[in-house]
KEBATI-165580 format. One record per residue (C-alpha): x, y, z; residue number from 1; residue in three letters. Coordinates in nm, 3 decimals. Example, Ala and Ser with C-alpha at 12.3 -4.5 7.8 and 13.67 -1.06 7.14 Angstrom:
2
+---------+---------+---------+-----+--------+
!      px !      py !      pz ! num ! residu !
+---------+---------+---------+-----+--------+
!   1.230 !  -0.450 !   0.780 !   1 !    ALA !
!   1.367 !  -0.106 !   0.714 !   2 !    SER !
+---------+---------+---------+-----+--------+
END
This chain:
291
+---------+---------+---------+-----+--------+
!      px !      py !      pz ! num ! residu !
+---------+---------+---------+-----+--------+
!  -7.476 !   3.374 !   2.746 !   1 !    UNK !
!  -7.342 !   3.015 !   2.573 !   2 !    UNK !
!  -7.614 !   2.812 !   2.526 !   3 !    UNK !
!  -7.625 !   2.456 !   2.623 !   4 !    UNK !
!  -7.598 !   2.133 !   2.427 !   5 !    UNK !
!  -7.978 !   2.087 !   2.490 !   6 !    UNK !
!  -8.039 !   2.401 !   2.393 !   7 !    UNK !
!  -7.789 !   2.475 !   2.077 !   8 !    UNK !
!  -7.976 !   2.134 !   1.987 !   9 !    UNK !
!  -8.321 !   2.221 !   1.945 !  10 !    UNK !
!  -8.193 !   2.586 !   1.711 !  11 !    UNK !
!  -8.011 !   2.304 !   1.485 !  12 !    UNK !
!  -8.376 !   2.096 !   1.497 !  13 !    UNK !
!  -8.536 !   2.409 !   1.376 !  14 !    UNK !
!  -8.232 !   2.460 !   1.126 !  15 !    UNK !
!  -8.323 !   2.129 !   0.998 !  16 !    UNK !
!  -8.695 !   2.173 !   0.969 !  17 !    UNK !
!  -8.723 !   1.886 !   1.196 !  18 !    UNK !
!  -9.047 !   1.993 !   1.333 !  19 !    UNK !
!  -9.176 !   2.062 !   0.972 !  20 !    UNK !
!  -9.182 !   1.695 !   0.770 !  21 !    UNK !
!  -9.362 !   1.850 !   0.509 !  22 !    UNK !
!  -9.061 !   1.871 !   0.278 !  23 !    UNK !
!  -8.929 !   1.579 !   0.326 !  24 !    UNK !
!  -9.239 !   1.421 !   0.269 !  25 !    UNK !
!  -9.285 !   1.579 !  -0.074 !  26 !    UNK !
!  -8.951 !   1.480 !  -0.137 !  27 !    UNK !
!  -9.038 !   1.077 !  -0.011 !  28 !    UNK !
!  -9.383 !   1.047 !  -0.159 !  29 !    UNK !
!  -9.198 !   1.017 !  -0.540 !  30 !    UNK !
!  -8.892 !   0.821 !  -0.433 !  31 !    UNK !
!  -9.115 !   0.551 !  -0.299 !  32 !    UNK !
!  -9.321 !   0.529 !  -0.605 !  33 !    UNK !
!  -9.014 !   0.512 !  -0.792 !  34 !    UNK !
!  -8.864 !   0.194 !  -0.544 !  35 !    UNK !
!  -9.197 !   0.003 !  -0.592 !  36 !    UNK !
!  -9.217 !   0.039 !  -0.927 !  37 !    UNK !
!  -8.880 !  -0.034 !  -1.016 !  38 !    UNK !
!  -8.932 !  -0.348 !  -0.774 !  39 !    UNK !
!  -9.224 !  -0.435 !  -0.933 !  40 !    UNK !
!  -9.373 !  -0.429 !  -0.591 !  41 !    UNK !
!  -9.133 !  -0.582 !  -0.435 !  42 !    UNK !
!  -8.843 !  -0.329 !  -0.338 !  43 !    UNK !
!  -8.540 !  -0.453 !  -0.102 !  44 !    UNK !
!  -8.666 !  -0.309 !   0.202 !  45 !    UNK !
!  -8.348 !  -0.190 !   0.320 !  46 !    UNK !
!  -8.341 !   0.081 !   0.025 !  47 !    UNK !
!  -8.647 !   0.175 !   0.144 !  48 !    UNK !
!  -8.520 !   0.224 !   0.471 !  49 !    UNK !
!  -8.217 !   0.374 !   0.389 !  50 !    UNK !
!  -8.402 !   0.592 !   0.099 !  51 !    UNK !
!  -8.629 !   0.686 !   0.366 !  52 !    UNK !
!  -8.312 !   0.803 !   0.618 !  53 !    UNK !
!  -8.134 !   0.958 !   0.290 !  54 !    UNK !
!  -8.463 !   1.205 !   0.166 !  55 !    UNK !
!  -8.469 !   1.310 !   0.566 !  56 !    UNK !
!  -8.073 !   1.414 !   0.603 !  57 !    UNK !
!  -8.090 !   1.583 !   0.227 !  58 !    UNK !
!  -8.424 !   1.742 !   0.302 !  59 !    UNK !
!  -8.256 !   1.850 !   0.631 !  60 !    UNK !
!  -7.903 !   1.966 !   0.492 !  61 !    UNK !
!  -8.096 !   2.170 !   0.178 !  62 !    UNK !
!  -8.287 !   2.349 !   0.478 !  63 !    UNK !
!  -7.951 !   2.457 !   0.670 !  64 !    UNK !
!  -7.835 !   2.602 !   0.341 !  65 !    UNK !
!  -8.157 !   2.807 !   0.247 !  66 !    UNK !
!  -8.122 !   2.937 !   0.597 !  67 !    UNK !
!  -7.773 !   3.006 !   0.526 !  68 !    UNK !
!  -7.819 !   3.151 !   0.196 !  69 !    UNK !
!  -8.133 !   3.348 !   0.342 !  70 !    UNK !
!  -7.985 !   3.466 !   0.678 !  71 !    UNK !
!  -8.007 !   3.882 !   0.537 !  72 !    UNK !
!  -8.363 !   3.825 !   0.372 !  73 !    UNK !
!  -8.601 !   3.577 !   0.607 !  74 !    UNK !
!  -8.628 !   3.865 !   0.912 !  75 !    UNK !
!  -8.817 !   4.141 !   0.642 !  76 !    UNK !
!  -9.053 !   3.820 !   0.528 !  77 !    UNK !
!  -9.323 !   3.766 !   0.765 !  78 !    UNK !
!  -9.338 !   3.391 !   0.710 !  79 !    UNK !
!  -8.986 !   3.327 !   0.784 !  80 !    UNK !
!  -8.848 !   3.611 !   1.057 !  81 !    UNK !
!  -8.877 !   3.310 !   1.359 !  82 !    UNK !
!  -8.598 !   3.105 !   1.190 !  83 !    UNK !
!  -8.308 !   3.072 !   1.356 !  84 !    UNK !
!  -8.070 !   3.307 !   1.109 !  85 !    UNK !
!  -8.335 !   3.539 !   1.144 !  86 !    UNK !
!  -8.313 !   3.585 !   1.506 !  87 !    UNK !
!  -7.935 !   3.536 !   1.528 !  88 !    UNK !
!  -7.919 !   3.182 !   1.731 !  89 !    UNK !
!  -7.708 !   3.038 !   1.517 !  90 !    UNK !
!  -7.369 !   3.133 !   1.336 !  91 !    UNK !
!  -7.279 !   3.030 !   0.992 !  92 !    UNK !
!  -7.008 !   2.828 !   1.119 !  93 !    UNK !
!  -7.238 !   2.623 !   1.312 !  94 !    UNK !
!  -7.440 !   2.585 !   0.970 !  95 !    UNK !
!  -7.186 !   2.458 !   0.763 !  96 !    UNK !
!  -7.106 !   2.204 !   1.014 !  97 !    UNK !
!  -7.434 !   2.091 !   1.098 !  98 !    UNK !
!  -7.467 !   2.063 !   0.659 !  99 !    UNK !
!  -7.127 !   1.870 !   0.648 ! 100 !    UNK !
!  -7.225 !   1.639 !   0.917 ! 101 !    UNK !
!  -7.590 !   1.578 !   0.773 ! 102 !    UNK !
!  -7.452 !   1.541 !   0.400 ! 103 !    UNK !
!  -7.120 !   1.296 !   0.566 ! 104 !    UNK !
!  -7.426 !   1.044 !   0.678 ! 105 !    UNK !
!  -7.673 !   1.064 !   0.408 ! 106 !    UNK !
!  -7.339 !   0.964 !   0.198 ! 107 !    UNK !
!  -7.346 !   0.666 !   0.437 ! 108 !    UNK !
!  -7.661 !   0.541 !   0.316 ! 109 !    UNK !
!  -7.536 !   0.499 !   0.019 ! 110 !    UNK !
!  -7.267 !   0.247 !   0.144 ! 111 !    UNK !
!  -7.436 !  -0.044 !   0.043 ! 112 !    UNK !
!  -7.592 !   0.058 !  -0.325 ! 113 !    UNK !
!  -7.421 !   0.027 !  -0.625 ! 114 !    UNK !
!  -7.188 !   0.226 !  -0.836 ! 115 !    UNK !
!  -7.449 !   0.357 !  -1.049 ! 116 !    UNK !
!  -7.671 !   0.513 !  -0.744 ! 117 !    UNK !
!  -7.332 !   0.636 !  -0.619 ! 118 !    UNK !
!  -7.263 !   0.865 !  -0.932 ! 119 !    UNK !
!  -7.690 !   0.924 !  -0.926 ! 120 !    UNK !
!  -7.601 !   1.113 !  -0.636 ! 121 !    UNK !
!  -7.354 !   1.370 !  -0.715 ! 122 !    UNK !
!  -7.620 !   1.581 !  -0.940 ! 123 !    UNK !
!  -7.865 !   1.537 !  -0.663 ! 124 !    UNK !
!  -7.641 !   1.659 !  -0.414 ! 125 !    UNK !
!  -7.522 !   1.974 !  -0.617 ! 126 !    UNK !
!  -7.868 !   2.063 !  -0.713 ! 127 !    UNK !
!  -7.957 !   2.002 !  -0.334 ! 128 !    UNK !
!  -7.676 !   2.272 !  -0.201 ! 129 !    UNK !
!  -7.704 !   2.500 !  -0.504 ! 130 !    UNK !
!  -8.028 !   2.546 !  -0.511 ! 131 !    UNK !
!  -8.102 !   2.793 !  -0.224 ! 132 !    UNK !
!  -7.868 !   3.056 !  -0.445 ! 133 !    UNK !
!  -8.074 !   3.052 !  -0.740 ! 134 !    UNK !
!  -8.329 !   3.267 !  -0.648 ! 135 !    UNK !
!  -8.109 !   3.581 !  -0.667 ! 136 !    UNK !
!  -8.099 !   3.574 !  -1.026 ! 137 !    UNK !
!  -8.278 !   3.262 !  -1.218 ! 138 !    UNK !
!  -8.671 !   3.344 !  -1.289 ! 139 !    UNK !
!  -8.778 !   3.044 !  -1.206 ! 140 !    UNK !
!  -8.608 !   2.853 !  -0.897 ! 141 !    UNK !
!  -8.873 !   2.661 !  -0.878 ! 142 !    UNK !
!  -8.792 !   2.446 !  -1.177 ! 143 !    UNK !
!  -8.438 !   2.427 !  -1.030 ! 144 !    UNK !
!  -8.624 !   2.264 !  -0.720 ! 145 !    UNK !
!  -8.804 !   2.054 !  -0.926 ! 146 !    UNK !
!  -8.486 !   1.886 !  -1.061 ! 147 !    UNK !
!  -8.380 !   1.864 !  -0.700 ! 148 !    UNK !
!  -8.651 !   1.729 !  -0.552 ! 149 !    UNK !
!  -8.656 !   1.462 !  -0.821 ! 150 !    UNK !
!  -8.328 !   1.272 !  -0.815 ! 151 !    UNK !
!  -8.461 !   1.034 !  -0.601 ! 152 !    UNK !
!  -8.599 !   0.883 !  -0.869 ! 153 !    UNK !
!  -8.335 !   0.765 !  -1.089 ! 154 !    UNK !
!  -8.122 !   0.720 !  -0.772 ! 155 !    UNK !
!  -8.403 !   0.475 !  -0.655 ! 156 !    UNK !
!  -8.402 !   0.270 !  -0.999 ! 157 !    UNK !
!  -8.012 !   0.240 !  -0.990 ! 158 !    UNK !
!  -8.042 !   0.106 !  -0.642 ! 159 !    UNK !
!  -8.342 !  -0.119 !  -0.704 ! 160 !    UNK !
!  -8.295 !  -0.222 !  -1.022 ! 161 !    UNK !
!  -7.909 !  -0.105 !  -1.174 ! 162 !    UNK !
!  -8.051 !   0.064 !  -1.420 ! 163 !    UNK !
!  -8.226 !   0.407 !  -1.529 ! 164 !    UNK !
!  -8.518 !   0.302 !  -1.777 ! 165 !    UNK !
!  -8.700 !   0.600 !  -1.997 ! 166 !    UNK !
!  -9.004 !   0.511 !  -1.739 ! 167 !    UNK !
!  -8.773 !   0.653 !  -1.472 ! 168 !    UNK !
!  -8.696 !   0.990 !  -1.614 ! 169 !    UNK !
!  -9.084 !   0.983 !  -1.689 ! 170 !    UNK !
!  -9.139 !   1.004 !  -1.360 ! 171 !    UNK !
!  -8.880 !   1.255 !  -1.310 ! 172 !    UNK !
!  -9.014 !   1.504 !  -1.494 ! 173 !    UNK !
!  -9.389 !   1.444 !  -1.402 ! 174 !    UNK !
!  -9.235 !   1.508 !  -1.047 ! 175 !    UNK !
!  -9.071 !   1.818 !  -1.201 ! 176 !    UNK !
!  -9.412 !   1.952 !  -1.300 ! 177 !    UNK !
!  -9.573 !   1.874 !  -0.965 ! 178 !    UNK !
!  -9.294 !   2.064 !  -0.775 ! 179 !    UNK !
!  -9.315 !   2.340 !  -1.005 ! 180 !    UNK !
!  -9.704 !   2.367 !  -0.924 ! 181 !    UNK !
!  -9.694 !   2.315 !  -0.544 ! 182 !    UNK !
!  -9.365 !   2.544 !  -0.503 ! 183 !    UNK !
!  -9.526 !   2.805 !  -0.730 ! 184 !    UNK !
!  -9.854 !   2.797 !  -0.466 ! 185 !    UNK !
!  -9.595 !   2.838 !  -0.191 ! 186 !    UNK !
!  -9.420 !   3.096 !  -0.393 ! 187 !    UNK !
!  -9.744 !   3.272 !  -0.422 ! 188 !    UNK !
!  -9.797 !   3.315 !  -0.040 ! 189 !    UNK !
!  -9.471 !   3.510 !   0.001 ! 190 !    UNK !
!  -9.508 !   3.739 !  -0.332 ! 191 !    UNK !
!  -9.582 !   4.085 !  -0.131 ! 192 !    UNK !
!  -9.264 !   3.985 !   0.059 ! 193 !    UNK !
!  -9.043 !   3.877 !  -0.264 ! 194 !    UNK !
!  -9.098 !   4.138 !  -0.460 ! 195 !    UNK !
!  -9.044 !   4.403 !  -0.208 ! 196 !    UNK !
!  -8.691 !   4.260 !  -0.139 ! 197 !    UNK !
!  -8.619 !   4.136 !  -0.502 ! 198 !    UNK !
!  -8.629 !   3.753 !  -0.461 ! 199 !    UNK !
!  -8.657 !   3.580 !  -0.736 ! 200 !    UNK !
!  -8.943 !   3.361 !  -0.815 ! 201 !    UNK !
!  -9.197 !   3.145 !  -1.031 ! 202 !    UNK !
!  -9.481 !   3.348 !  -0.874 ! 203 !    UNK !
!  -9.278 !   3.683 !  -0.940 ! 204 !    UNK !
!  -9.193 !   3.603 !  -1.299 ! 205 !    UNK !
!  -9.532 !   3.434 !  -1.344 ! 206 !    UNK !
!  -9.717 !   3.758 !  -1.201 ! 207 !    UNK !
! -10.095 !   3.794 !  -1.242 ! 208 !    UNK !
! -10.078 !   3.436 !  -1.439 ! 209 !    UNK !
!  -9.922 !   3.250 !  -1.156 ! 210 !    UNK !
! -10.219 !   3.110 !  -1.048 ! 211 !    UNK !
! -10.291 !   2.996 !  -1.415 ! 212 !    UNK !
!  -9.922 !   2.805 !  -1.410 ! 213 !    UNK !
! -10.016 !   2.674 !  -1.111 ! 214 !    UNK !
! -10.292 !   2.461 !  -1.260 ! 215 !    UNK !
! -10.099 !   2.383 !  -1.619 ! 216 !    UNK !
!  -9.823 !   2.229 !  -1.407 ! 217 !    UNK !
! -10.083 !   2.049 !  -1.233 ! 218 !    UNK !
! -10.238 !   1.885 !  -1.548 ! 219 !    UNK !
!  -9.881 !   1.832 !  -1.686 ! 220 !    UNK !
!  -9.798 !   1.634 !  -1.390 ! 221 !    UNK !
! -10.149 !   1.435 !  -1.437 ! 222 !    UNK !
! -10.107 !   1.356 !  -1.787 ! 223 !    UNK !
!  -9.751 !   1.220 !  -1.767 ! 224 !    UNK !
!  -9.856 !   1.020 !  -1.413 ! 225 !    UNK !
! -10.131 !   0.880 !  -1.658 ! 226 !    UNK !
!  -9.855 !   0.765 !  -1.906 ! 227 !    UNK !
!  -9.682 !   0.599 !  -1.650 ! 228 !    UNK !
!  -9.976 !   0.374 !  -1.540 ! 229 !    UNK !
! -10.011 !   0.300 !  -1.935 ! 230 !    UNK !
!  -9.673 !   0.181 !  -1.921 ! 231 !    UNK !
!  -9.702 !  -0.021 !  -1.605 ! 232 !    UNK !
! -10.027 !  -0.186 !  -1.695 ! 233 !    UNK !
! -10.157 !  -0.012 !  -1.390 ! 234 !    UNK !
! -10.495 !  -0.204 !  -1.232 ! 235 !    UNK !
! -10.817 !  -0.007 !  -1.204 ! 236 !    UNK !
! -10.711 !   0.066 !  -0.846 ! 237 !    UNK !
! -10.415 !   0.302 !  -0.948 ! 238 !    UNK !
! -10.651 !   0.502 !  -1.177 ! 239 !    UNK !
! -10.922 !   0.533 !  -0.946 ! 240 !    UNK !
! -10.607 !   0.701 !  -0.726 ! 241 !    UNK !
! -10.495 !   0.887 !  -1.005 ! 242 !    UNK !
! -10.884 !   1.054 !  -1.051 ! 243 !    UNK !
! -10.896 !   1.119 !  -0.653 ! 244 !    UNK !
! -10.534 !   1.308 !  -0.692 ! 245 !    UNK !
! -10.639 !   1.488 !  -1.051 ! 246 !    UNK !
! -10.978 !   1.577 !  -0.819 ! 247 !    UNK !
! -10.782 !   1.697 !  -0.534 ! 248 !    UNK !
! -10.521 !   1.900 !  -0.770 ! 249 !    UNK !
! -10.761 !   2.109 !  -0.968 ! 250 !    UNK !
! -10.977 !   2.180 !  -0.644 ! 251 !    UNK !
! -10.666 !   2.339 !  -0.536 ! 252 !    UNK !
! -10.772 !   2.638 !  -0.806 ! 253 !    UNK !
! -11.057 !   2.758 !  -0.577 ! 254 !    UNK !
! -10.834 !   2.765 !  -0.283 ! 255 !    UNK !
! -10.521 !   3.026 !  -0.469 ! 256 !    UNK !
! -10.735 !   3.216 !  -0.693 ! 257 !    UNK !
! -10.752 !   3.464 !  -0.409 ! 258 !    UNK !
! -10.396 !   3.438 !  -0.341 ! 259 !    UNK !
! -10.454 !   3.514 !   0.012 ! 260 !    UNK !
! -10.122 !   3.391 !   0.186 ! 261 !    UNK !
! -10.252 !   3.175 !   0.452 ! 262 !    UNK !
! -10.511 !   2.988 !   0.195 ! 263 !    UNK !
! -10.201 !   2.945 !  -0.042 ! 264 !    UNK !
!  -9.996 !   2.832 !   0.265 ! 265 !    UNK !
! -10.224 !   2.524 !   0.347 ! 266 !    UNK !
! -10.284 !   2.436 !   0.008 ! 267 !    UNK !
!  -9.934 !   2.406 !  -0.043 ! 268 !    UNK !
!  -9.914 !   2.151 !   0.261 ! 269 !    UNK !
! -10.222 !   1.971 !   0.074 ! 270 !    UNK !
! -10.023 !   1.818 !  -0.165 ! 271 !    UNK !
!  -9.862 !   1.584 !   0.074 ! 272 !    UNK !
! -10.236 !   1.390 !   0.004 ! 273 !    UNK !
! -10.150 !   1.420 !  -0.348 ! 274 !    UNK !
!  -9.816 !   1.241 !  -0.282 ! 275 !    UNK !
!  -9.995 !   0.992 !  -0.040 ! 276 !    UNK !
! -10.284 !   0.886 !  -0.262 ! 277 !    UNK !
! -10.096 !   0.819 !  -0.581 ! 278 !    UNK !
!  -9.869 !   0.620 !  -0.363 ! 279 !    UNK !
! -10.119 !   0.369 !  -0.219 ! 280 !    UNK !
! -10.223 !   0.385 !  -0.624 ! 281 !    UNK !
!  -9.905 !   0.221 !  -0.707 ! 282 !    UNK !
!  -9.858 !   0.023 !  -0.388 ! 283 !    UNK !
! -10.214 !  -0.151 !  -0.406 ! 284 !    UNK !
! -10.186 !  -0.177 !  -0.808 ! 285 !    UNK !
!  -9.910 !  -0.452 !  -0.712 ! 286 !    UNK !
! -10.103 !  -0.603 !  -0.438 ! 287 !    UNK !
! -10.397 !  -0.639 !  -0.639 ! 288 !    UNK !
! -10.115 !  -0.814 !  -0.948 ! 289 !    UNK !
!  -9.945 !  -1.024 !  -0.710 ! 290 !    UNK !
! -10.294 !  -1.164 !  -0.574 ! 291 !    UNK !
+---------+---------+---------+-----+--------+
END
């Protein structure tokens, strides 16, 4: 039986990870640090807006082609066999036209940015659609996520302030690390799964030291978030944020170290308070320096 609109609507939601934000949220959270600080506070708040649209319809469009790219592996894991591929509600026709559409208006939002956000954007969009491929033969996709996950940086300097300063690739690969840890824990929680149907992943090539990673990416992404307040001048209020994130990133050790898949599953969605409290760092940092 042919679904209807309403119906055929709601698979392409689920597709799109609509009803999961925590991607795009770990995809925001570094974006907007990037637009405040390359505003010095101040960004244009229609990049925010638009950036804000932009990381959902990426986010979104990278989701249709994992599914895509997926569609013979997600029903044998037991986190993934509800997705749509998995239970054959949607065609891959229907996929790469939902991805062309959602990739045609995230280009829109780039209508009104400059030249240099405009060629910012071609990396970040092959890394976004290429990604999903990786993991049947690079070791660690993870890192390739990383890079993806991360364009929003430079892309948010270009827009903000036409220009990609050494502070912005800084951030870019302090986002790298954090991706790398975070993805790993989420890596983790589908390991028994991966390895009996010869994904590849960080938590695969990592094996019984993955949880070890885990934690050096952490610190990595501490230590270069600390160089970046150094070069701000940040105010006592962004390192007080920065000790509350370091506190809640190294707690995250007690929670993995069993590697049970639900504990690593939550964790993973914990770092969205990462994101969140090294945001308000840098947002009140600027208050506090405009006051």
């Amino acid at each position: 039986m042919r679904k209807s609109w309403t119906e055929r609507g709601k698979v392409y939601l689920r597709l799109m990870r609509a009803d999961k934000p925590i991607g795009t949220l770990l995809l925001l959270w570094p974006t907007l640090w990037a637009l405040w600080i390359a505003g010095n506070g101040r960004p244009t708040w229609y990049l925010v807006i638009l950036f804000m649209l932009g990381t959902f319809l990426m986010r979104s469009a990278g989701c249709v082609v994992n599914d895509f790219a997926d569609r013979n592996f997600d029903g044998a894991v037991e986190r993934t066999k509800m997705r749509p591929f998995a239970q054959g509600e949607v065609t891959p026709r229907e996929a790469f036209a939902l991805c062309v559409v959602l990739c045609l208006l995230a280009m829109l939002c780039l209508i009104p940015m400059n030249r240099l956000t405009w060629l910012m954007s071609l990396p970040a969009l092959f890394l976004a659609v290429t990604y999903p491929f990786t993991k049947r033969f690079f070791p660690l996709p993870q890192l390739y996520l990383g890079l993806a996950y991360s364009f929003g940086i430079p892309m948010a300097f270009a827009a903000q302030a036409g220009t990609v300063p050494p502070l912005a690739w800084l951030l870019f690969f302090a986002n790298v690390a954090w991706t790398l840890a975070y993805d790993t824990i989420y890596a983790i929680a589908d390991k028994p799964d991966d390895l009996k149907i010869g994904i590849k992943t960080s938590a695969v090539t990592f094996g019984d030291h993955d949880v070890a990673w885990v934690m050096f990416f952490h610190v990595l992404f501490a230590v270069l978030m600390a160089v970046a307040g150094y070069l701000i001048q940040a105010s006592w209020v962004y390192w007080l944020a920065w000790c509350v994130a370091l506190v809640m990133q190294l707690s995250q050790y007690f929670r993995i170290r069993s590697r049970d898949r639900m504990a690593c599953f939550h964790t993973f969605l914990f770092n969205n308070r990462v994101g969140l409290v090294l945001f308000v760092g840098v947002w009140l940092h600027y208050v506090l320096q405009a006051a």
